[in-house]
C-alpha positions in Angstrom: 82.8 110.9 91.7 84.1 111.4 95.2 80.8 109.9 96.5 80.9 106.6 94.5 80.9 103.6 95.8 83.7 101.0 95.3 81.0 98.5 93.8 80.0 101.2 91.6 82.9 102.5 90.5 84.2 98.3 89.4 81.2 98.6 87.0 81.7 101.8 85.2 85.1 100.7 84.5 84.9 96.7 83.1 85.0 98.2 79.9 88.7 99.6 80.9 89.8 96.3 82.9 92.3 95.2 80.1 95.6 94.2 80.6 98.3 96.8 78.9 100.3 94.9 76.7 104.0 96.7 77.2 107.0 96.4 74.5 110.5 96.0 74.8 113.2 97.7 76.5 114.0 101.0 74.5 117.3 101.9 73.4 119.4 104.8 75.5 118.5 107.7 73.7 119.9 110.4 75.3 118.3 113.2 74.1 115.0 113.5 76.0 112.9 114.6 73.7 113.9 112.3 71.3 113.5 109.6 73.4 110.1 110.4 74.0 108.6 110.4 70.5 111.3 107.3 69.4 110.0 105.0 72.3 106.1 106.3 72.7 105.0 102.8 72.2 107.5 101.3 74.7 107.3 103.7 77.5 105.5 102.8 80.8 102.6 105.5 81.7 102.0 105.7 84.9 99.7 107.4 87.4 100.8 108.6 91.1 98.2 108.4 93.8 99.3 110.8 96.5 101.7 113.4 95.8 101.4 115.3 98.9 105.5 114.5 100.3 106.8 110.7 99.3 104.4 110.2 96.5 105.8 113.8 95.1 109.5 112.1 95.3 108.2 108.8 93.6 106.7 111.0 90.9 109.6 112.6 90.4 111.6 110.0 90.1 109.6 107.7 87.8 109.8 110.5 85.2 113.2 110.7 85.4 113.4 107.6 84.6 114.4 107.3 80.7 111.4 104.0 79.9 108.4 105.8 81.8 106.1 108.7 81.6 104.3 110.1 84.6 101.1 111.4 82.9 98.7 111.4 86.0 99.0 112.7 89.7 96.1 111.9 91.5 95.1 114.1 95.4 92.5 114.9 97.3 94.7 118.1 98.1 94.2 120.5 95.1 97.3 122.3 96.3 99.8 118.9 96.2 98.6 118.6 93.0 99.5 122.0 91.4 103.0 121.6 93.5 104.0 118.4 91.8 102.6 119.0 88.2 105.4 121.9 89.0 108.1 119.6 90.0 107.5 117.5 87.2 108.0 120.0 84.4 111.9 119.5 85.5 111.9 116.4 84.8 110.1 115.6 81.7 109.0 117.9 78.9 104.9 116.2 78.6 101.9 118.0 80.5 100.7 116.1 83.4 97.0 115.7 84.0 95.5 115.7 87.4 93.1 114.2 89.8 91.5 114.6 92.6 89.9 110.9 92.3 92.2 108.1 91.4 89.8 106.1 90.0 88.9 108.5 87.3 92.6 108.1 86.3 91.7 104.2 86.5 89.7 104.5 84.1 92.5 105.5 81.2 93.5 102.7 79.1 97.0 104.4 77.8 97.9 104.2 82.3 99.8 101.0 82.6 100.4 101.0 86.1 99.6 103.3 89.5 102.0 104.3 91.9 100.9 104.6 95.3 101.8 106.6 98.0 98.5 107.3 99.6 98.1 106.9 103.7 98.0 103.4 104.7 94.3 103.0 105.1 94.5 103.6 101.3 96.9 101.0 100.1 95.5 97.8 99.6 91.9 99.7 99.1 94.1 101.4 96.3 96.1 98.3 94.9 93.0 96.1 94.6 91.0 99.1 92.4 94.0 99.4 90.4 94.9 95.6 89.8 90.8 95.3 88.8 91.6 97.8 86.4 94.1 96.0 84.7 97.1 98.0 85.7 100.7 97.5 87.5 100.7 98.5 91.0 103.6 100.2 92.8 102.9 99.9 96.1 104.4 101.8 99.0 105.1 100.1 102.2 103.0 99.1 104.1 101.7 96.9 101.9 97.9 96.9 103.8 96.7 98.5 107.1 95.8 94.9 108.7 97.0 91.2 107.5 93.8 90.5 105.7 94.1 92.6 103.5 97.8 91.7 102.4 96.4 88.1 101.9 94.0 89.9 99.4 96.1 91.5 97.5 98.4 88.4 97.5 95.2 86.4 95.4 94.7 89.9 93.8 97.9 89.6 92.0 97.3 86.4 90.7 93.9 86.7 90.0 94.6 89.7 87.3 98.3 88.8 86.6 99.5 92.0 87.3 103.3 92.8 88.5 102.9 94.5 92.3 106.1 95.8 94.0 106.8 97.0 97.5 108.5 100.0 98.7 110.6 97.6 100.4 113.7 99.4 98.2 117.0 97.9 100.1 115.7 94.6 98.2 117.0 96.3 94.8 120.5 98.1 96.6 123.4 96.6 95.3 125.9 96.3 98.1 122.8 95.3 100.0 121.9 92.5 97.9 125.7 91.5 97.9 125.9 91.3 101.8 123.0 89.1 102.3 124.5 86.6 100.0 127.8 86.5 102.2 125.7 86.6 104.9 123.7 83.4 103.4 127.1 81.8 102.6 128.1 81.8 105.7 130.4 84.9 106.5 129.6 84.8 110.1 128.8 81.3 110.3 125.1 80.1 111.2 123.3 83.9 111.9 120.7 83.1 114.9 119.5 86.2 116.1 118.9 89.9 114.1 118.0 93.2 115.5 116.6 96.2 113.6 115.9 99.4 115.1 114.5 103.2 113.8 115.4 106.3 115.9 114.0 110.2 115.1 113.2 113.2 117.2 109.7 113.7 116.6 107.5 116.4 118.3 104.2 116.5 120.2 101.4 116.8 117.4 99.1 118.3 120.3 95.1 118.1 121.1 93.1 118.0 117.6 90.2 120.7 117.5 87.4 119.8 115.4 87.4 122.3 112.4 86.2 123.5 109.2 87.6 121.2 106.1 89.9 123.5 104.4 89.0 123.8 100.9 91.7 122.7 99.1 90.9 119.1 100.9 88.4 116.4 99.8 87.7 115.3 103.4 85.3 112.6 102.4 87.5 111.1 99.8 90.6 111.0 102.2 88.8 109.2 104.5 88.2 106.4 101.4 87.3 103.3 103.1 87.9 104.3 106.5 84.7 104.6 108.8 83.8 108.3 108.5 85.5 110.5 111.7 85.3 114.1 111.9 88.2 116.3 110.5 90.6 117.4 113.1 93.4 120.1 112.7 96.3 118.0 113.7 96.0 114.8 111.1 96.5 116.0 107.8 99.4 115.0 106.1 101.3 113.2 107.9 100.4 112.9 111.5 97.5 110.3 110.5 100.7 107.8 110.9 100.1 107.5 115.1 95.8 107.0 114.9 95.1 103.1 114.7 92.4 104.4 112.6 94.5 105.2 109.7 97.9 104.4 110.5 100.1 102.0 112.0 102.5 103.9 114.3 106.6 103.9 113.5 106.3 99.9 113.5 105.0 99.8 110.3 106.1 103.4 108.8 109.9 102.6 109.2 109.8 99.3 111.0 108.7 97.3 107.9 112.1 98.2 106.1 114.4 96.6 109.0 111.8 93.8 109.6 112.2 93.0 106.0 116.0 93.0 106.0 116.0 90.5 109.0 112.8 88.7 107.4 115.6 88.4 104.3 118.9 88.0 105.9 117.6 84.6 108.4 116.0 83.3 105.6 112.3 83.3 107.6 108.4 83.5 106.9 106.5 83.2 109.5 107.2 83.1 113.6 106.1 81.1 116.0 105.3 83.7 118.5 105.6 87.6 118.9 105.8 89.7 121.8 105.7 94.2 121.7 106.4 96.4 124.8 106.5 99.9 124.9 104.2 102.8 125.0 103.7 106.5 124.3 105.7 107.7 126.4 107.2 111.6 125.4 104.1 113.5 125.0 100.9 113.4 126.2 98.7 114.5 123.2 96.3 113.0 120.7 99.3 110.2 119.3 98.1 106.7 119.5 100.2 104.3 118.6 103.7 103.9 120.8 106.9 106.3 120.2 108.9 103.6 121.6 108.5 100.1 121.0 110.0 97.0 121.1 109.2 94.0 118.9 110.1 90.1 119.4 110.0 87.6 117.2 110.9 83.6 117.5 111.0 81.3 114.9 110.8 77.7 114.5 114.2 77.4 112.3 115.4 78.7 115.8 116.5 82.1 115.1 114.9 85.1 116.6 114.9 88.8 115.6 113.7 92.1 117.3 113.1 95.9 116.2 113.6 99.0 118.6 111.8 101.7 117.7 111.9 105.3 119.3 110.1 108.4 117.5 111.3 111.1 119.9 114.6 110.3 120.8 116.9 109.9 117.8 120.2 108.8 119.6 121.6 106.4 117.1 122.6 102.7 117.5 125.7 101.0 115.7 126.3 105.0 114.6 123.0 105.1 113.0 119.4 106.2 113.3 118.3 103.0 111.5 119.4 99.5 110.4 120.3 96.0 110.9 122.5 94.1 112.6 122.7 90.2 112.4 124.6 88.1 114.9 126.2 84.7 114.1 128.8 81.7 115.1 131.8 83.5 114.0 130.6 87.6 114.4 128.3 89.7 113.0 127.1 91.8 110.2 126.1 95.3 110.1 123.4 96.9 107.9 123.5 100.8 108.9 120.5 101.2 106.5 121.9 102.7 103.6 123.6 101.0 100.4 126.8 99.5 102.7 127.8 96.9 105.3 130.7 95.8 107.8 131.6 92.3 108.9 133.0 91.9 112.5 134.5 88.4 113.7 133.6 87.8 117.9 136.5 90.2 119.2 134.5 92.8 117.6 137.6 93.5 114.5 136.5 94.8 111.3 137.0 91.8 108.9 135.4 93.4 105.7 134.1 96.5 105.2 131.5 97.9 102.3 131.1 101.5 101.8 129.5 103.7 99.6 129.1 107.4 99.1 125.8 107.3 99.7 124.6 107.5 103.2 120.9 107.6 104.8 119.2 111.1 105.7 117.3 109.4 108.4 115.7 112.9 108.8 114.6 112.8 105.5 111.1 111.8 105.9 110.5 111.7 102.1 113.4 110.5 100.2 116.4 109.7 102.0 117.5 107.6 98.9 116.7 108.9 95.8 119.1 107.2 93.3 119.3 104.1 94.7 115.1 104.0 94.5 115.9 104.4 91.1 117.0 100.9 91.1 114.3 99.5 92.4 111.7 101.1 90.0 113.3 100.3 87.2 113.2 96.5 88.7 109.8 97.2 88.8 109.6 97.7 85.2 111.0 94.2 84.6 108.3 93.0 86.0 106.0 95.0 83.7 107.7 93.5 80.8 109.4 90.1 81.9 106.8 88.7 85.0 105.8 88.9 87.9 109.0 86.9 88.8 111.7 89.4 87.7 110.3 91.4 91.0 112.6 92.0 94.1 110.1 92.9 96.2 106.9 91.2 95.1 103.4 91.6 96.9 104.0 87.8 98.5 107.1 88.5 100.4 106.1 92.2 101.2 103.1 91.0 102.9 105.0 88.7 105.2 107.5 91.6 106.0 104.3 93.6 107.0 102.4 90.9 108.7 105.9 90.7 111.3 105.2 94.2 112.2 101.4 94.0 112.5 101.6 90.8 114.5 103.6 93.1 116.6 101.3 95.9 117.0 98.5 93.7 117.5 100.4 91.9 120.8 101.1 95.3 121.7 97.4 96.4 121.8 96.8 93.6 123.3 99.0 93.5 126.5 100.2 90.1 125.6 102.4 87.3 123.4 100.8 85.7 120.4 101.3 82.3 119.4 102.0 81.8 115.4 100.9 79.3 112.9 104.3 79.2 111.5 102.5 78.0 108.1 100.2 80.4 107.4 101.5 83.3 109.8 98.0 83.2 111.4 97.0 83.9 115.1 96.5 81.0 117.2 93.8 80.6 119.6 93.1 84.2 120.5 89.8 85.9 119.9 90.9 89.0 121.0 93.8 89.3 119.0 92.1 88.1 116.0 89.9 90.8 116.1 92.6 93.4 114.8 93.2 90.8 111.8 91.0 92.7 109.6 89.2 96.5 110.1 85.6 97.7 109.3 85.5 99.6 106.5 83.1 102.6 105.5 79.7 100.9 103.8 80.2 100.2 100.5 84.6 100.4 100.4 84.7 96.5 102.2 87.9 94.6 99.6 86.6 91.8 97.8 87.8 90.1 94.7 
């Protein structure tokens, strides 16, 4: 299967392309088993498309979720599999099959949606395969690996009528949601400028050697539809992030979540023009895309934002290694990146305060909220059953979060400003820019509808 064709593939499965029709909201049974055998008809199946680290947390918690069955994992590492079909068995009492191709799991009429937490040349590939299937799609941020293919999934989604929701969690926290409606209302008068920022300590990942494919690793099918590259000893699993091939560098692997917030909190879509500096500056090795960045963004409601970004050196700002802070009339409002805020008025006093026990693992790379993401599945779910609507994070708004950061990344590759179309988000008058607005893909994987 691994050698199919995305055309291919579409036509073997027509036959499987059905919507899922999904029930009612069970009662809370609170025996497990029970529950299972009570609500079979109710329950959401789902399959997980790359368990390797975050997918393996998102597995975990969608079965621990008392409406939903995890009855697929789906990798092209045969030993992630085995690990999470391990993890799972704590946290519900079915067998879970697995995969090494997704779209074999596709192909299963009782899977009502697909969870995915492949690498970011994967996700929209991923979401539109799944949506033509006729299943859900959780998608994990980013919601594509260049704007045209966010504006594909965005007429994906309608097209089939499938529920698609971002990663883009802080959308579902509680004290989060309740702090951008003070903040909307007017807690520190008219906000006009936001800043967002990521901090880590992340090493050198070195100089790649090309090597024999290990053989618990479909190379081929990895790859998907990225241009075929040879296999190099330093990319697999995670440090695909800093290759422009694959990845999309710290902007869009922790970026997108602050963008978002200040996309949310000034009430914006699209700017009017973005500007990135910075570099890779720590190491000198085979890493790509900068370790320390800086993003601007204006807008024509006249507000602006901007995210800081520094992979290898984590010295926090505001106290923490990631967040938001917006910036008004009468003070500001601080968003330390977990499920809490704090109001100050212009003499910098503490006028409210929101905490929580809960705070952010920043060095958690995998789940550095775990119950609170449980809340924004389970929104997820009532979109499965209620519409598209019910969604907190739906595929619309997460693609205009993303496209922020990638209009970023795109002035940053090329050494200059861009100028927005603040309707559509698009890039004025540039042909060199606008050549990063979509990717070539490996023959036969191009997206279409």
């Amino acid at each position: 299967m691994a050698s199919d064709t995305r055309r291919s593939f579409i036509k073997k499965t027509t036959a499987a392309s059905a919507a899922i029709s999904i029930g009612g909201i069970l009662p809370a049974f609170s025996a497990k088993s029970y529950g299972r055998i009570m609500g079979s008809n109710e329950r959401i199946r789902v399959s997980v498309m790359g368990v390797n680290s975050r997918g393996k947390a998102l597995a975990s918690n969608f079965a621990r979720q008392k409406d939903c069955e995890v009855i697929h994992i789906c990798d092209v590492d045969s030993r992630a599999i085995l690990a999470c079909q391990k993890e799972l068995e704590t946290s519900q009492d079915i067998q879970t099959q697995g995969f090494r191709d997704f779209r074999e799991s596709l192909q299963d009429k009782e899977i009502d949606a697909m969870v995915i937490a492949a690498p970011d040349h994967w996700h929209a590939p991923a979401a539109l395969l799944a949506l033509q299937a006729g299943k859900h799609v959780y998608l994990e941020k980013p919601s594509s690996h260049n704007p045209q293919e966010g504006e594909i999934l965005i007429q994906a989604a309608t097209v089939y009528g499938k529920a698609v929701q971002l990663g883009n969690q802080r959308r579902s926290f509680p004290k989060v949601v309740q702090g951008m409606q003070e903040l909307k209302e007017g807690v520190i008068g008219r906000a006009y400028f936001g800043k967002g920022w990521y901090a880590n300590n992340r090493g050198s990942i070195g100089t790649g050697k090309e090597s024999a494919v290990p053989e618990w690793l479909d190379w081929d099918l990895w790859q998907g539809p990225a241009p075929r590259r040879a296999y190099k000893d330093n990319l697999v699993h995670y440090n695909w992030h800093w290759f422009w091939h694959w990845g999309t560098g710290e902007a869009l692997n922790n970026g997108t979540h602050m963008i978002d917030m200040l996309r949310w909190g000034l009430d914006v879509d699209y700017p009017v023009k973005v500007s990135s500096n910075g570099g890779r500056y720590r190491f000198q090795d085979d890493w790509e895309t900068p370790d320390t960045q800086v993003i601007n963004l204006d807008f024509k409601e006249g507000v602006s934002m901007s995210w800081e970004g520094r992979s290898c050196n984590g010295k926090p700002i505001e106290g923490s290694g990631a967040g938001v802070i917006f910036y008004g009339e009468k003070g500001s409002m601080l968003f330390p990146g977990g499920n809490n805020y704090t109001i100050f008025d212009l003499d910098n006093n503490v006028v409210k305060e929101v905490k929580v026990e809960q705070e952010m693992d920043t060095g958690n790379l995998v789940s550095p909220f775990d119950n609170l993401d449980a809340m924004h599945i389970n929104n997820f779910f009532d979109g499965i059953r209620e519409g598209s609507s019910r969604l907190n994070a739906d595929i619309e708004s997460g693609h205009k979060s993303t496209l922020l950061v990638q209009l970023g990344n795109i002035a940053q590759r090329v050494g200059h400003s861009l100028e927005i179309d603040p309707e559509t988000g698009h890039i004025l008058d540039d042909e060199e820019a606008t050549k990063y607005w979509s990717r070539t893909y490996e023959k036969g994987w191009e997206m279409k509808l």
